[in-house]
C-alpha positions as CSV (number, residue, x, y, z in Angstrom):
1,X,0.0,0.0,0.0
2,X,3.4,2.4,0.6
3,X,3.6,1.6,-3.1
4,X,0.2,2.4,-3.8
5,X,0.3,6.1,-2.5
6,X,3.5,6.7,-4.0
7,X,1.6,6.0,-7.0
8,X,-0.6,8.7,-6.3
9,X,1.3,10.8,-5.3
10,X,3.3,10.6,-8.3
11,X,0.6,10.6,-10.6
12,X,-0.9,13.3,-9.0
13,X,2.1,15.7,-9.3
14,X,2.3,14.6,-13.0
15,X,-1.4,15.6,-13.5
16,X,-0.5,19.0,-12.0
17,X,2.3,19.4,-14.4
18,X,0.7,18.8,-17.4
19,X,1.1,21.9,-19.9
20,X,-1.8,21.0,-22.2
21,X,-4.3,18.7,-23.0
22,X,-1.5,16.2,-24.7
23,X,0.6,15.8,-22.1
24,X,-2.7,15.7,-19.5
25,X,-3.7,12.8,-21.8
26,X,-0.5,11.4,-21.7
27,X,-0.6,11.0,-18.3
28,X,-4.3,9.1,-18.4
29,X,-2.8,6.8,-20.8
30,X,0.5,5.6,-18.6
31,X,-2.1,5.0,-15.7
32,X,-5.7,4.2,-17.1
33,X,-5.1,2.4,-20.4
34,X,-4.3,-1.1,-21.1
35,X,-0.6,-0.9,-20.1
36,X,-1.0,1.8,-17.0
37,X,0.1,1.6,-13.8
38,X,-3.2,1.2,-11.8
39,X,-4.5,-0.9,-14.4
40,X,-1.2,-3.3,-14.0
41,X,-2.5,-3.2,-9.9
42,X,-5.7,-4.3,-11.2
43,X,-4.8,-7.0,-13.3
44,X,-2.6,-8.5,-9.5
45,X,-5.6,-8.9,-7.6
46,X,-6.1,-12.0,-9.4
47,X,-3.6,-13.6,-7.7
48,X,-4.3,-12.6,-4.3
49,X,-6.5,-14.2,-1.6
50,X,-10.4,-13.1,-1.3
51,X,-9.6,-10.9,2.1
52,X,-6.5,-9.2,0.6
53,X,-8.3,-8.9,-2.9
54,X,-11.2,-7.3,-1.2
55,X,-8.9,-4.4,0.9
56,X,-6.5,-4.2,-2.3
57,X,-9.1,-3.8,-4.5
58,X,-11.2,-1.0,-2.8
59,X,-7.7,0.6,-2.6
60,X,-6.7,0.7,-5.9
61,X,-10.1,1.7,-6.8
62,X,-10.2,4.7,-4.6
63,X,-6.9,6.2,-6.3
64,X,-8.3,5.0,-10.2
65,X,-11.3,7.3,-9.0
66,X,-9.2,10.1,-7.4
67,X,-6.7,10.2,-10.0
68,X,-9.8,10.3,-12.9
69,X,-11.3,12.9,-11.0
70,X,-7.8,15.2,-10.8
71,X,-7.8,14.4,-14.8
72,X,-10.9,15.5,-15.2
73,X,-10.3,18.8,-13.3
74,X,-7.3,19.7,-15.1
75,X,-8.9,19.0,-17.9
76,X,-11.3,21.8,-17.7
77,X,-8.5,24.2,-16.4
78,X,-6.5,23.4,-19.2
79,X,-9.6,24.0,-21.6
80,X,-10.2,27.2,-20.0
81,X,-6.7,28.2,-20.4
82,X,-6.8,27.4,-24.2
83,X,-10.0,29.1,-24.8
84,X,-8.2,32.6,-23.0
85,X,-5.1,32.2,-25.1
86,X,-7.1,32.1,-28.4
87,X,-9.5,34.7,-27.3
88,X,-6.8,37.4,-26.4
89,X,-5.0,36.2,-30.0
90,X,-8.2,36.5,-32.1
91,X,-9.2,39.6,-30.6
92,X,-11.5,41.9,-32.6
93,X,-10.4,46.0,-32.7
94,X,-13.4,47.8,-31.6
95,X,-12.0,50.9,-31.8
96,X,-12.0,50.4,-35.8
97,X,-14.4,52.8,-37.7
98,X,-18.2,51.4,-37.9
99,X,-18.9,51.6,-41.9
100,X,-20.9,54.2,-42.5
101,X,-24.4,53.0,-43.4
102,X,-26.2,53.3,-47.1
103,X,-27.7,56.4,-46.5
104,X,-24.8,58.0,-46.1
105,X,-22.7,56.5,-48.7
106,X,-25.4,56.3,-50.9
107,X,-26.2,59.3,-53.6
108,X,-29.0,59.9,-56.0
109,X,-28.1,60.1,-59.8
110,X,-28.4,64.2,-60.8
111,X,-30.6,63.0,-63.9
112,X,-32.8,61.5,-60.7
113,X,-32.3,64.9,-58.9
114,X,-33.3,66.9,-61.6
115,X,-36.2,65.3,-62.3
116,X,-37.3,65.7,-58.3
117,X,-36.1,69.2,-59.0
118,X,-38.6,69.9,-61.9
119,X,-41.1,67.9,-59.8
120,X,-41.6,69.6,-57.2
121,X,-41.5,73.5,-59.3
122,X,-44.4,72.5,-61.7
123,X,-46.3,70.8,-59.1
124,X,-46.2,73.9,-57.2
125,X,-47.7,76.0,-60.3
126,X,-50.2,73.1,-60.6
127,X,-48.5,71.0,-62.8
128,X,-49.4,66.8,-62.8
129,X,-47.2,64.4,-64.1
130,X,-48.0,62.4,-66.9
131,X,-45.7,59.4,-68.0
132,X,-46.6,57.1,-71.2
133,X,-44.7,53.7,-72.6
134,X,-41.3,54.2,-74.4
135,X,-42.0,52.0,-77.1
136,X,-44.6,54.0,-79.4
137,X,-46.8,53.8,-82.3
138,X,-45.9,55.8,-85.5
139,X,-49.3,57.5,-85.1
140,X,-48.9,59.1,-81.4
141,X,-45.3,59.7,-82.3
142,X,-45.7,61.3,-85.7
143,X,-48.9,61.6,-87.4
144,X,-50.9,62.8,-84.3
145,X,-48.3,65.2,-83.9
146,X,-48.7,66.7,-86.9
147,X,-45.7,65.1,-88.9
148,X,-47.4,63.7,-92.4
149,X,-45.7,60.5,-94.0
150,X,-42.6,61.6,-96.0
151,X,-42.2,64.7,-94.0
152,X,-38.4,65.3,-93.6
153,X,-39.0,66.5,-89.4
154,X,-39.5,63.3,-89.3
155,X,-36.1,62.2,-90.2
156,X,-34.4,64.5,-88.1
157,X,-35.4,62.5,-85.4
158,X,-33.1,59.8,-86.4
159,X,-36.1,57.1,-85.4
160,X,-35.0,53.8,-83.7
161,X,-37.8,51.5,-85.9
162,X,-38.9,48.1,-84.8
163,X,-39.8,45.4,-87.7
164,X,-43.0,45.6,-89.1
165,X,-46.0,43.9,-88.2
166,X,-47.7,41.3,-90.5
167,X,-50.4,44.2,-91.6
168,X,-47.4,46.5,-92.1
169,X,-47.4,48.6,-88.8
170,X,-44.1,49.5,-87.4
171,X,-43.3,50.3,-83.8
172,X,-40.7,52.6,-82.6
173,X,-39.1,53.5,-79.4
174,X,-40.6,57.6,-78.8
175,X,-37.8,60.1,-80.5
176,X,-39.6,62.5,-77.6
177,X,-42.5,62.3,-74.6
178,X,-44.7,64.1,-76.7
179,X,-46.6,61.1,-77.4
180,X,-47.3,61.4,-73.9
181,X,-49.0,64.4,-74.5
182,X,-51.5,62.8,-76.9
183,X,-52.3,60.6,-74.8
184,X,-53.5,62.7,-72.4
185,X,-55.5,64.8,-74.4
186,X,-57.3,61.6,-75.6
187,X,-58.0,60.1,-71.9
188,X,-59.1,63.9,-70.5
189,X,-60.9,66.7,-70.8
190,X,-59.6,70.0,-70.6
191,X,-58.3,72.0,-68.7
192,X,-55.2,70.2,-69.4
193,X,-51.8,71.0,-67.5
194,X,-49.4,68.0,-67.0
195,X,-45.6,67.8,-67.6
196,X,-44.3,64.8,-69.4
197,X,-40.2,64.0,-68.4
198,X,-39.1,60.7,-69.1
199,X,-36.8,58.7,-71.2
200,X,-36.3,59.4,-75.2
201,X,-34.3,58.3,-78.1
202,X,-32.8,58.6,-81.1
203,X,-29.9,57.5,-83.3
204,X,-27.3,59.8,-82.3
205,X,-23.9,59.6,-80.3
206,X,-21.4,62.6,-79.4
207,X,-20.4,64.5,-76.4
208,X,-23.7,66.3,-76.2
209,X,-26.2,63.8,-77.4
210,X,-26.6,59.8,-76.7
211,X,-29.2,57.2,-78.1
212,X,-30.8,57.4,-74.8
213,X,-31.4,60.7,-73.4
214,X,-34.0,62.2,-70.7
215,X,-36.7,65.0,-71.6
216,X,-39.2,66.6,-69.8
217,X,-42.4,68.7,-71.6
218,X,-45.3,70.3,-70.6
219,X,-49.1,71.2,-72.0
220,X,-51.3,73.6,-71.1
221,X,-55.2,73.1,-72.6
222,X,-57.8,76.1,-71.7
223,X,-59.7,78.2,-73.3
224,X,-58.2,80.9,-72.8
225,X,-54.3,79.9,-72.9
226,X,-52.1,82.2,-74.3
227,X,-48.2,83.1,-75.1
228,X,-48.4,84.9,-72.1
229,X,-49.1,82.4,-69.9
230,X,-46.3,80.2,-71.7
231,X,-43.8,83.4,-70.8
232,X,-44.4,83.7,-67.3
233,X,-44.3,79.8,-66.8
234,X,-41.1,79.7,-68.4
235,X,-39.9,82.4,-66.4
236,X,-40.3,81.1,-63.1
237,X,-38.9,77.9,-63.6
238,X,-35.7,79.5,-65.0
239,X,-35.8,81.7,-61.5
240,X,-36.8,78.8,-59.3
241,X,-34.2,75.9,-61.1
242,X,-31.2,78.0,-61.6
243,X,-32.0,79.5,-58.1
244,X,-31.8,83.1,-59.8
245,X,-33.9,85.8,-58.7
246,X,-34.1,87.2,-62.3
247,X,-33.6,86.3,-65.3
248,X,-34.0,87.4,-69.3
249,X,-35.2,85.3,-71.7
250,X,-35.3,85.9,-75.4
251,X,-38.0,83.9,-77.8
252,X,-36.8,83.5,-81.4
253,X,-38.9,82.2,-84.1
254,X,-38.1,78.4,-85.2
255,X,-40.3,75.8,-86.3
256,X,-42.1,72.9,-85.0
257,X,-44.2,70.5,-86.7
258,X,-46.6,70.5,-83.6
259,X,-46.6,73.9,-82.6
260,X,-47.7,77.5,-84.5
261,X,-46.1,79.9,-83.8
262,X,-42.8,77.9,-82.6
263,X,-40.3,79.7,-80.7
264,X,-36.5,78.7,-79.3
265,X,-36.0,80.2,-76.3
266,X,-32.5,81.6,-74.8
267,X,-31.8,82.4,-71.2
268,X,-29.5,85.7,-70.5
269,X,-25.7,84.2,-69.2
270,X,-22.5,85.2,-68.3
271,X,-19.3,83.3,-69.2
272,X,-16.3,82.9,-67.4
273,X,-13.3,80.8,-66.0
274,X,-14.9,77.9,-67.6
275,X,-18.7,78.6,-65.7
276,X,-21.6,79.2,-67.2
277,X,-23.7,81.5,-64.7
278,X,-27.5,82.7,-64.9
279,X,-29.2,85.6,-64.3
280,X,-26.1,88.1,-65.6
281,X,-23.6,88.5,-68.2
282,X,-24.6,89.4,-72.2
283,X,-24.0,86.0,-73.6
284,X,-27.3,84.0,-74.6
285,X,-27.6,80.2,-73.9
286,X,-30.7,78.2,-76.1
287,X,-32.3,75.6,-73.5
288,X,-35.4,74.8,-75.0
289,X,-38.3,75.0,-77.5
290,X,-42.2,76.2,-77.1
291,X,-44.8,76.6,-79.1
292,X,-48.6,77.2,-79.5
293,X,-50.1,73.8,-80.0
294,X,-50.8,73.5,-83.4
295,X,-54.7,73.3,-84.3
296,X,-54.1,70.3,-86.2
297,X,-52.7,68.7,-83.3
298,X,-56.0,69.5,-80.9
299,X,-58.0,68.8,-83.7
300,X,-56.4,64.9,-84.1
301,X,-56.6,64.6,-80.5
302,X,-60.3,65.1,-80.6
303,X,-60.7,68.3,-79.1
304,X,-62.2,71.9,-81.0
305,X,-59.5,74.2,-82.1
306,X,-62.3,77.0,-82.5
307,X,-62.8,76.3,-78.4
308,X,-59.7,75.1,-76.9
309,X,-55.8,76.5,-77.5
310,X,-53.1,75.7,-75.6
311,X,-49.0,76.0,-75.6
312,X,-46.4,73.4,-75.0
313,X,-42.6,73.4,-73.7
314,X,-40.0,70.8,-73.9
315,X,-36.2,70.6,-73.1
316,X,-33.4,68.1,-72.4
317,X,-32.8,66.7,-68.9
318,X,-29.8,66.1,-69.4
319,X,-28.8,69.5,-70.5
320,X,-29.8,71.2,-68.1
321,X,-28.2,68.9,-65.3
322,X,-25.4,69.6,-66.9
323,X,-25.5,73.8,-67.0
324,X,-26.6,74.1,-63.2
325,X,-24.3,71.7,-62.0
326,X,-21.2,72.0,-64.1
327,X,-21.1,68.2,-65.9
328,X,-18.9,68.6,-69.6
329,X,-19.8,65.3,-71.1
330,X,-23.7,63.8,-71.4
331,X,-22.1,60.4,-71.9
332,X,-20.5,60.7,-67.8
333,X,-24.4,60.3,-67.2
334,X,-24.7,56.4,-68.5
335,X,-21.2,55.3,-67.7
336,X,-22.0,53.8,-64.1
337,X,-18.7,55.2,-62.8
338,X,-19.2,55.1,-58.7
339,X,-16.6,57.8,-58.2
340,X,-18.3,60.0,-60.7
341,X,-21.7,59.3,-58.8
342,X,-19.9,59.8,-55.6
343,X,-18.9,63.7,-56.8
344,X,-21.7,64.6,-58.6
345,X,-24.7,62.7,-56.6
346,X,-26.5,64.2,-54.0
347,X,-28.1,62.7,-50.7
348,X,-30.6,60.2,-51.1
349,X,-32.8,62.2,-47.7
350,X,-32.1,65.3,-49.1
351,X,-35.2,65.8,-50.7
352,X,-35.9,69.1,-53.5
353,X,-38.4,71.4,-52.3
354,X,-38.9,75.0,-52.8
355,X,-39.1,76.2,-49.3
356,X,-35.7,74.2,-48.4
357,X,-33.9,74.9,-51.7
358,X,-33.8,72.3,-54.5
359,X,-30.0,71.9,-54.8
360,X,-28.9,72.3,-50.9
Protein backbone atom coordinates (compact mmCIF):
# COMPACT_ATOMS: atom_id res chain seq x y z
CA UNK A 1 0.00 0.00 0.00
CA UNK A 2 3.36 2.36 0.61
CA UNK A 3 3.61 1.60 -3.08
CA UNK A 4 0.18 2.36 -3.84
CA UNK A 5 0.31 6.07 -2.45
CA UNK A 6 3.51 6.69 -4.00
CA UNK A 7 1.56 5.96 -7.04
CA UNK A 8 -0.64 8.73 -6.25
CA UNK A 9 1.34 10.83 -5.27
CA UNK A 10 3.28 10.59 -8.35
CA UNK A 11 0.64 10.61 -10.64
CA UNK A 12 -0.86 13.29 -8.97
CA UNK A 13 2.09 15.74 -9.34
CA UNK A 14 2.34 14.58 -13.04
CA UNK A 15 -1.38 15.60 -13.47
CA UNK A 16 -0.52 18.97 -12.02
CA UNK A 17 2.35 19.42 -14.41
CA UNK A 18 0.72 18.81 -17.36
CA UNK A 19 1.13 21.86 -19.90
CA UNK A 20 -1.76 21.05 -22.15
CA UNK A 21 -4.27 18.73 -23.03
CA UNK A 22 -1.52 16.16 -24.71
CA UNK A 23 0.61 15.85 -22.06
CA UNK A 24 -2.71 15.70 -19.46
CA UNK A 25 -3.75 12.81 -21.80
CA UNK A 26 -0.53 11.40 -21.71
CA UNK A 27 -0.62 11.03 -18.34
CA UNK A 28 -4.31 9.13 -18.39
CA UNK A 29 -2.81 6.80 -20.83
CA UNK A 30 0.46 5.56 -18.62
CA UNK A 31 -2.14 5.01 -15.65
CA UNK A 32 -5.68 4.24 -17.09
CA UNK A 33 -5.11 2.44 -20.37
CA UNK A 34 -4.30 -1.12 -21.09
CA UNK A 35 -0.60 -0.92 -20.05
CA UNK A 36 -0.98 1.75 -17.04
CA UNK A 37 0.12 1.61 -13.78
CA UNK A 38 -3.22 1.18 -11.78
CA UNK A 39 -4.49 -0.92 -14.43
CA UNK A 40 -1.24 -3.29 -14.00
CA UNK A 41 -2.46 -3.21 -9.87
CA UNK A 42 -5.70 -4.29 -11.20
CA UNK A 43 -4.78 -7.05 -13.28
CA UNK A 44 -2.61 -8.49 -9.47
CA UNK A 45 -5.59 -8.86 -7.63
CA UNK A 46 -6.14 -12.03 -9.45
CA UNK A 47 -3.60 -13.61 -7.67
CA UNK A 48 -4.28 -12.62 -4.27
CA UNK A 49 -6.49 -14.24 -1.63
CA UNK A 50 -10.44 -13.07 -1.28
CA UNK A 51 -9.55 -10.88 2.08
CA UNK A 52 -6.54 -9.23 0.59
CA UNK A 53 -8.30 -8.86 -2.89
CA UNK A 54 -11.18 -7.28 -1.19
CA UNK A 55 -8.92 -4.40 0.92
CA UNK A 56 -6.52 -4.21 -2.26
CA UNK A 57 -9.12 -3.79 -4.52
CA UNK A 58 -11.23 -1.00 -2.81
CA UNK A 59 -7.70 0.59 -2.56
CA UNK A 60 -6.68 0.74 -5.91
CA UNK A 61 -10.08 1.71 -6.79
CA UNK A 62 -10.20 4.72 -4.59
CA UNK A 63 -6.92 6.21 -6.29
CA UNK A 64 -8.32 5.04 -10.21
CA UNK A 65 -11.29 7.26 -9.04
CA UNK A 66 -9.20 10.12 -7.36
CA UNK A 67 -6.73 10.21 -9.99
CA UNK A 68 -9.84 10.32 -12.92
CA UNK A 69 -11.33 12.94 -10.95
CA UNK A 70 -7.84 15.20 -10.84
CA UNK A 71 -7.79 14.45 -14.79
CA UNK A 72 -10.91 15.52 -15.20
CA UNK A 73 -10.32 18.82 -13.28
CA UNK A 74 -7.28 19.69 -15.07
CA UNK A 75 -8.90 18.98 -17.93
CA UNK A 76 -11.26 21.81 -17.71
CA UNK A 77 -8.46 24.18 -16.40
CA UNK A 78 -6.55 23.42 -19.18
CA UNK A 79 -9.62 24.02 -21.62
CA UNK A 80 -10.19 27.19 -20.03
CA UNK A 81 -6.71 28.18 -20.37
CA UNK A 82 -6.79 27.37 -24.19
CA UNK A 83 -9.98 29.09 -24.82
CA UNK A 84 -8.18 32.63 -22.95
CA UNK A 85 -5.07 32.22 -25.08
CA UNK A 86 -7.14 32.10 -28.43
CA UNK A 87 -9.51 34.67 -27.34
CA UNK A 88 -6.84 37.42 -26.43
CA UNK A 89 -5.00 36.20 -29.96
CA UNK A 90 -8.16 36.46 -32.06
CA UNK A 91 -9.16 39.59 -30.58
CA UNK A 92 -11.54 41.92 -32.56
CA UNK A 93 -10.43 45.98 -32.70
CA UNK A 94 -13.40 47.78 -31.64
CA UNK A 95 -12.04 50.88 -31.78
CA UNK A 96 -11.99 50.37 -35.80
CA UNK A 97 -14.44 52.81 -37.65
CA UNK A 98 -18.16 51.35 -37.86
CA UNK A 99 -18.89 51.60 -41.93
CA UNK A 100 -20.91 54.25 -42.53
CA UNK A 101 -24.38 53.00 -43.43
CA UNK A 102 -26.22 53.35 -47.13
CA UNK A 103 -27.73 56.35 -46.55
CA UNK A 104 -24.80 58.04 -46.07
CA UNK A 105 -22.67 56.53 -48.66
CA UNK A 106 -25.39 56.35 -50.91
CA UNK A 107 -26.20 59.25 -53.65
CA UNK A 108 -29.02 59.89 -55.97
CA UNK A 109 -28.12 60.14 -59.76
CA UNK A 110 -28.36 64.24 -60.78
CA UNK A 111 -30.62 62.98 -63.89
CA UNK A 112 -32.85 61.50 -60.70
CA UNK A 113 -32.27 64.87 -58.91
CA UNK A 114 -33.29 66.86 -61.61
CA UNK A 115 -36.16 65.29 -62.33
CA UNK A 116 -37.34 65.75 -58.27
CA UNK A 117 -36.10 69.16 -59.00
CA UNK A 118 -38.65 69.93 -61.95
CA UNK A 119 -41.14 67.93 -59.79
CA UNK A 120 -41.58 69.62 -57.20
CA UNK A 121 -41.52 73.54 -59.27
CA UNK A 122 -44.42 72.48 -61.73
CA UNK A 123 -46.31 70.77 -59.14
CA UNK A 124 -46.23 73.95 -57.24
CA UNK A 125 -47.65 76.01 -60.27
CA UNK A 126 -50.18 73.06 -60.62
CA UNK A 127 -48.54 70.96 -62.82
CA UNK A 128 -49.42 66.84 -62.81
CA UNK A 129 -47.16 64.40 -64.09
CA UNK A 130 -48.00 62.43 -66.93
CA UNK A 131 -45.69 59.38 -68.01
CA UNK A 132 -46.58 57.08 -71.23
CA UNK A 133 -44.67 53.69 -72.62
CA UNK A 134 -41.28 54.18 -74.44
CA UNK A 135 -42.03 51.98 -77.14
CA UNK A 136 -44.58 54.00 -79.38
CA UNK A 137 -46.77 53.79 -82.27
CA UNK A 138 -45.90 55.80 -85.48
CA UNK A 139 -49.28 57.52 -85.08
CA UNK A 140 -48.91 59.15 -81.44
CA UNK A 141 -45.28 59.68 -82.32
CA UNK A 142 -45.69 61.31 -85.69
CA UNK A 143 -48.91 61.58 -87.36
CA UNK A 144 -50.91 62.79 -84.31
CA UNK A 145 -48.28 65.22 -83.89
CA UNK A 146 -48.74 66.67 -86.87
CA UNK A 147 -45.75 65.10 -88.91
CA UNK A 148 -47.41 63.75 -92.41
CA UNK A 149 -45.73 60.53 -94.03
CA UNK A 150 -42.64 61.61 -95.97
CA UNK A 151 -42.24 64.74 -93.98
CA UNK A 152 -38.43 65.25 -93.58
CA UNK A 153 -39.02 66.49 -89.37
CA UNK A 154 -39.48 63.31 -89.35
CA UNK A 155 -36.13 62.16 -90.16
CA UNK A 156 -34.40 64.47 -88.14
CA UNK A 157 -35.37 62.51 -85.40
CA UNK A 158 -33.11 59.78 -86.35
CA UNK A 159 -36.07 57.05 -85.37
CA UNK A 160 -35.01 53.80 -83.74
CA UNK A 161 -37.81 51.48 -85.87
CA UNK A 162 -38.93 48.13 -84.79
CA UNK A 163 -39.85 45.35 -87.70
CA UNK A 164 -43.02 45.64 -89.11
CA UNK A 165 -45.97 43.90 -88.15
CA UNK A 166 -47.72 41.29 -90.51
CA UNK A 167 -50.42 44.22 -91.58
CA UNK A 168 -47.42 46.54 -92.06
CA UNK A 169 -47.39 48.62 -88.76
CA UNK A 170 -44.08 49.46 -87.45
CA UNK A 171 -43.32 50.32 -83.75
CA UNK A 172 -40.67 52.56 -82.56
CA UNK A 173 -39.07 53.54 -79.39
CA UNK A 174 -40.63 57.64 -78.82
CA UNK A 175 -37.80 60.13 -80.46
CA UNK A 176 -39.61 62.54 -77.64
CA UNK A 177 -42.46 62.31 -74.64
CA UNK A 178 -44.66 64.11 -76.67
CA UNK A 179 -46.61 61.07 -77.35
CA UNK A 180 -47.31 61.41 -73.88
CA UNK A 181 -49.04 64.42 -74.52
CA UNK A 182 -51.49 62.81 -76.89
CA UNK A 183 -52.30 60.58 -74.76
CA UNK A 184 -53.54 62.72 -72.44
CA UNK A 185 -55.49 64.82 -74.41
CA UNK A 186 -57.27 61.64 -75.57
CA UNK A 187 -57.98 60.08 -71.85
CA UNK A 188 -59.07 63.88 -70.52
CA UNK A 189 -60.86 66.71 -70.79
CA UNK A 190 -59.59 70.04 -70.61
CA UNK A 191 -58.26 72.00 -68.68
CA UNK A 192 -55.22 70.17 -69.37
CA UNK A 193 -51.85 71.04 -67.50
CA UNK A 194 -49.42 68.00 -66.96
CA UNK A 195 -45.61 67.77 -67.59
CA UNK A 196 -44.28 64.76 -69.43
CA UNK A 197 -40.25 64.04 -68.35
CA UNK A 198 -39.06 60.69 -69.08
CA UNK A 199 -36.77 58.71 -71.22
CA UNK A 200 -36.27 59.40 -75.21
CA UNK A 201 -34.30 58.27 -78.13
CA UNK A 202 -32.75 58.60 -81.08
CA UNK A 203 -29.85 57.51 -83.33
CA UNK A 204 -27.30 59.84 -82.28
CA UNK A 205 -23.86 59.65 -80.25
CA UNK A 206 -21.44 62.60 -79.40
CA UNK A 207 -20.44 64.50 -76.36
CA UNK A 208 -23.72 66.34 -76.18
CA UNK A 209 -26.21 63.76 -77.36
CA UNK A 210 -26.57 59.77 -76.69
CA UNK A 211 -29.16 57.19 -78.14
CA UNK A 212 -30.83 57.37 -74.75
CA UNK A 213 -31.38 60.68 -73.39
CA UNK A 214 -34.01 62.22 -70.70
CA UNK A 215 -36.68 65.02 -71.61
CA UNK A 216 -39.17 66.61 -69.75
CA UNK A 217 -42.43 68.68 -71.65
CA UNK A 218 -45.30 70.26 -70.58
CA UNK A 219 -49.08 71.18 -71.95
CA UNK A 220 -51.30 73.62 -71.10
CA UNK A 221 -55.21 73.07 -72.56
CA UNK A 222 -57.77 76.07 -71.71
CA UNK A 223 -59.74 78.18 -73.31
CA UNK A 224 -58.24 80.92 -72.78
CA UNK A 225 -54.34 79.90 -72.90
CA UNK A 226 -52.11 82.25 -74.28
CA UNK A 227 -48.25 83.06 -75.15
CA UNK A 228 -48.44 84.94 -72.13
CA UNK A 229 -49.15 82.39 -69.88
CA UNK A 230 -46.31 80.18 -71.69
CA UNK A 231 -43.78 83.40 -70.77
CA UNK A 232 -44.43 83.70 -67.35
CA UNK A 233 -44.33 79.79 -66.81
CA UNK A 234 -41.07 79.66 -68.36
CA UNK A 235 -39.86 82.40 -66.37
CA UNK A 236 -40.31 81.06 -63.09
CA UNK A 237 -38.88 77.85 -63.60
CA UNK A 238 -35.73 79.48 -65.03
CA UNK A 239 -35.81 81.68 -61.47
CA UNK A 240 -36.76 78.81 -59.32
CA UNK A 241 -34.23 75.94 -61.09
CA UNK A 242 -31.16 78.01 -61.56
CA UNK A 243 -31.97 79.47 -58.12
CA UNK A 244 -31.78 83.13 -59.76
CA UNK A 245 -33.85 85.81 -58.70
CA UNK A 246 -34.10 87.19 -62.26
CA UNK A 247 -33.59 86.26 -65.27
CA UNK A 248 -33.97 87.43 -69.28
CA UNK A 249 -35.17 85.29 -71.70
CA UNK A 250 -35.30 85.94 -75.35
CA UNK A 251 -37.97 83.94 -77.85
CA UNK A 252 -36.81 83.49 -81.35
CA UNK A 253 -38.90 82.23 -84.10
CA UNK A 254 -38.08 78.41 -85.20
CA UNK A 255 -40.30 75.83 -86.30
CA UNK A 256 -42.14 72.92 -85.01
CA UNK A 257 -44.20 70.45 -86.69
CA UNK A 258 -46.58 70.45 -83.62
CA UNK A 259 -46.61 73.95 -82.56
CA UNK A 260 -47.73 77.49 -84.48
CA UNK A 261 -46.11 79.87 -83.82
CA UNK A 262 -42.80 77.86 -82.60
CA UNK A 263 -40.27 79.70 -80.71
CA UNK A 264 -36.50 78.67 -79.27
CA UNK A 265 -36.04 80.20 -76.29
CA UNK A 266 -32.51 81.56 -74.78
CA UNK A 267 -31.79 82.42 -71.19
CA UNK A 268 -29.45 85.66 -70.48
CA UNK A 269 -25.70 84.16 -69.15
CA UNK A 270 -22.46 85.21 -68.30
CA UNK A 271 -19.29 83.31 -69.21
CA UNK A 272 -16.26 82.94 -67.42
CA UNK A 273 -13.33 80.76 -66.03
CA UNK A 274 -14.93 77.85 -67.58
CA UNK A 275 -18.75 78.55 -65.66
CA UNK A 276 -21.60 79.20 -67.17
CA UNK A 277 -23.74 81.47 -64.70
CA UNK A 278 -27.55 82.73 -64.92
CA UNK A 279 -29.24 85.64 -64.30
CA UNK A 280 -26.07 88.08 -65.59
CA UNK A 281 -23.60 88.50 -68.17
CA UNK A 282 -24.57 89.35 -72.18
CA UNK A 283 -23.98 86.04 -73.62
CA UNK A 284 -27.29 84.03 -74.58
CA UNK A 285 -27.58 80.20 -73.92
CA UNK A 286 -30.68 78.23 -76.10
CA UNK A 287 -32.29 75.55 -73.48
CA UNK A 288 -35.44 74.80 -74.96
CA UNK A 289 -38.32 75.04 -77.48
CA UNK A 290 -42.17 76.19 -77.09
CA UNK A 291 -44.84 76.62 -79.08
CA UNK A 292 -48.57 77.17 -79.47
CA UNK A 293 -50.06 73.78 -80.02
CA UNK A 294 -50.80 73.54 -83.41
CA UNK A 295 -54.70 73.29 -84.30
CA UNK A 296 -54.07 70.25 -86.21
CA UNK A 297 -52.69 68.70 -83.34
CA UNK A 298 -55.97 69.52 -80.92
CA UNK A 299 -58.03 68.79 -83.69
CA UNK A 300 -56.35 64.87 -84.08
CA UNK A 301 -56.56 64.56 -80.49
CA UNK A 302 -60.26 65.08 -80.59
CA UNK A 303 -60.74 68.27 -79.09
CA UNK A 304 -62.25 71.89 -81.04
CA UNK A 305 -59.47 74.25 -82.11
CA UNK A 306 -62.33 76.99 -82.55
CA UNK A 307 -62.78 76.29 -78.40
CA UNK A 308 -59.68 75.07 -76.89
CA UNK A 309 -55.80 76.46 -77.47
CA UNK A 310 -53.13 75.74 -75.65
CA UNK A 311 -49.00 76.03 -75.56
CA UNK A 312 -46.37 73.39 -75.01
CA UNK A 313 -42.60 73.38 -73.70
CA UNK A 314 -40.00 70.80 -73.93
CA UNK A 315 -36.17 70.55 -73.15
CA UNK A 316 -33.42 68.15 -72.43
CA UNK A 317 -32.81 66.68 -68.93
CA UNK A 318 -29.80 66.07 -69.37
CA UNK A 319 -28.76 69.53 -70.50
CA UNK A 320 -29.84 71.24 -68.14
CA UNK A 321 -28.22 68.93 -65.31
CA UNK A 322 -25.38 69.59 -66.87
CA UNK A 323 -25.47 73.85 -67.03
CA UNK A 324 -26.56 74.09 -63.23
CA UNK A 325 -24.26 71.72 -62.00
CA UNK A 326 -21.17 71.97 -64.11
CA UNK A 327 -21.09 68.19 -65.93
CA UNK A 328 -18.88 68.57 -69.56
CA UNK A 329 -19.76 65.33 -71.14
CA UNK A 330 -23.68 63.82 -71.41
CA UNK A 331 -22.11 60.43 -71.93
CA UNK A 332 -20.54 60.73 -67.79
CA UNK A 333 -24.39 60.34 -67.22
CA UNK A 334 -24.65 56.45 -68.48
CA UNK A 335 -21.17 55.30 -67.70
CA UNK A 336 -22.04 53.84 -64.11
CA UNK A 337 -18.70 55.15 -62.78
CA UNK A 338 -19.25 55.10 -58.72
CA UNK A 339 -16.61 57.77 -58.19
CA UNK A 340 -18.30 60.03 -60.70
CA UNK A 341 -21.73 59.34 -58.77
CA UNK A 342 -19.92 59.79 -55.56
CA UNK A 343 -18.85 63.70 -56.76
CA UNK A 344 -21.68 64.57 -58.59
CA UNK A 345 -24.72 62.67 -56.59
CA UNK A 346 -26.53 64.16 -54.03
CA UNK A 347 -28.05 62.69 -50.68
CA UNK A 348 -30.59 60.17 -51.09
CA UNK A 349 -32.78 62.19 -47.67
CA UNK A 350 -32.07 65.31 -49.09
CA UNK A 351 -35.21 65.78 -50.74
CA UNK A 352 -35.89 69.13 -53.52
CA UNK A 353 -38.37 71.41 -52.25
CA UNK A 354 -38.92 75.05 -52.81
CA UNK A 355 -39.11 76.22 -49.25
CA UNK A 356 -35.74 74.21 -48.38
CA UNK A 357 -33.94 74.89 -51.69
CA UNK A 358 -33.84 72.26 -54.47
CA UNK A 359 -29.97 71.87 -54.81
CA UNK A 360 -28.92 72.35 -50.94
Amino acid sequence: MTDLATLETDLTAQIAAAADEAALEAVRVAALGKKGSLSALLATLGQMAPEERKTAGAAINQVKDRVTEALGQRREVLKSAALDARLAAETVDVTLPVRESPTETGRIHPISQVMDELTAIFADMGFAIAEGPDIETDDYNFTKLNFPEGHPAREMHDTFFFNPKPNGERMLLRTHTSPVQVRTMLSNKPPIRVICPGRTYRCDSDQTHTPMFHQVEGLVIDKGSHIGHLKWILEEFCKAFFEVDSVKMRFRPSFFPFTEPSMEVDIQCNRQGGEVRFGEGEDWLEILGCGMVHPNVIRNCGLDPDIYQGFAWGMGIDRIAMLKYGINDLRQFFEADVRWLSHYGFRPLDLPSLAGGLSS
